[in-house]
N, C-alpha and C positions, 0 to 999 in steps of 0.2 A: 973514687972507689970507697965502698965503705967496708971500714975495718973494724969500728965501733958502732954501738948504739948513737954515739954521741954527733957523727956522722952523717946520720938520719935527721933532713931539713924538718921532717915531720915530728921527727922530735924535738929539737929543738925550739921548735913553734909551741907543743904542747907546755912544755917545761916554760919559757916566758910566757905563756898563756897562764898556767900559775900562778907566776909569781906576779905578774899582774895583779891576780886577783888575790894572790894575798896581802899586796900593797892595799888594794882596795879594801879589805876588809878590816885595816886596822882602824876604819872611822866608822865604823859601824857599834850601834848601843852596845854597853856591857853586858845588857841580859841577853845579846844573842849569843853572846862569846860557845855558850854549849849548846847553841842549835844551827839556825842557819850561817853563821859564822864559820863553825864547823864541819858541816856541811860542806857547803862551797870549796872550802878549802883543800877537804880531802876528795873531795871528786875531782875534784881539778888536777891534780896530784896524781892521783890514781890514773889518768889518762897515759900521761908520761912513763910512770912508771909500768904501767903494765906492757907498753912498748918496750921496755928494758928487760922485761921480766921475761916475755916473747922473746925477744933478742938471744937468751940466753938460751933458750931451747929449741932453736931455731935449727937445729940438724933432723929435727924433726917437723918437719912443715905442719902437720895440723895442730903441732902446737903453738908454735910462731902465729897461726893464723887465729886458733882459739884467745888467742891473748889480746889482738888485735881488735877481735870483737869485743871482747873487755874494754877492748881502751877506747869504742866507738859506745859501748855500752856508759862508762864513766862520762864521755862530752856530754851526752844531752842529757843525762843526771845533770850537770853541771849547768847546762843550759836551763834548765827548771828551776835551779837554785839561783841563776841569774834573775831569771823573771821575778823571782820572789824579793829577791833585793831592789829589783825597780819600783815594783808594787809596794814594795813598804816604804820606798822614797830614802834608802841608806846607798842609791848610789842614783845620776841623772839619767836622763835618755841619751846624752854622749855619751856618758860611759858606756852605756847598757850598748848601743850599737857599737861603738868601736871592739868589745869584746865578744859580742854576738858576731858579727863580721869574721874574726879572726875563729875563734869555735869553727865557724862555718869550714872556713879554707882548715881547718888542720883535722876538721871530719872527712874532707872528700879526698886529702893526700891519707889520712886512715884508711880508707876504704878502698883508692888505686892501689895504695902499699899490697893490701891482701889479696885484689882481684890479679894482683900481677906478680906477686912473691912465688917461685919456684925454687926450692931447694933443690941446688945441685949435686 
């Protein structure tokens, strides 16, 4: 039963998807620290959270589901900002897949959450 945000396996995934990546980004050069450092970090973030932010106004279903698109909106932000740490060689092709893989699964439990969420 879910009584919280925290409840939510798809949340859960997003938020260690995160912090994942902010694990990863602490080896990354200092001069990205205020851009794609940055970047990454807060999109990643943002995924999570806007699932909680959703959450909150969830008595209202097109908002719950507006948020949701937000937070499908922030993954592949997030996934662009992958690509670009691959390409610049601040993170390998295992990482790069092992965390593209996971995006992947916690886009498409995003997307079942909205096509199936019904406020009661």
């Amino acid at each position: 039963m879910i009584k919280t945000v925290f409840d939510f396996d798809v949340f859960k995934l997003s938020y260690a998807i995160a912090m994942d990546i902010f694990k990863l980004t602490r080896n990354f050069p200092k001069e990205e620290r205020y851009s794609l450092t940055d970047q990454i970090v807060r999109s990643s973030r943002s995924v999570s959270a806007n699932i909680a932010e959703g959450w909150g106004k969830r008595i209202y279903e097109n908002e719950f589901k507006r948020h949701l698109i937000y937070s499908m909106g922030s993954l592949e932000e997030t996934k662009v900002w992958l690509h670009f740490s691959r390409d610049c060689s601040y993170i390998n092709q295992e990482e790069f897949i092992v965390i593209e893989k996971k995006l992947d699964e916690a886009g498409a439990k995003i997307y079942k959450l909205h096509e199936n969420w019904r406020t009661l």
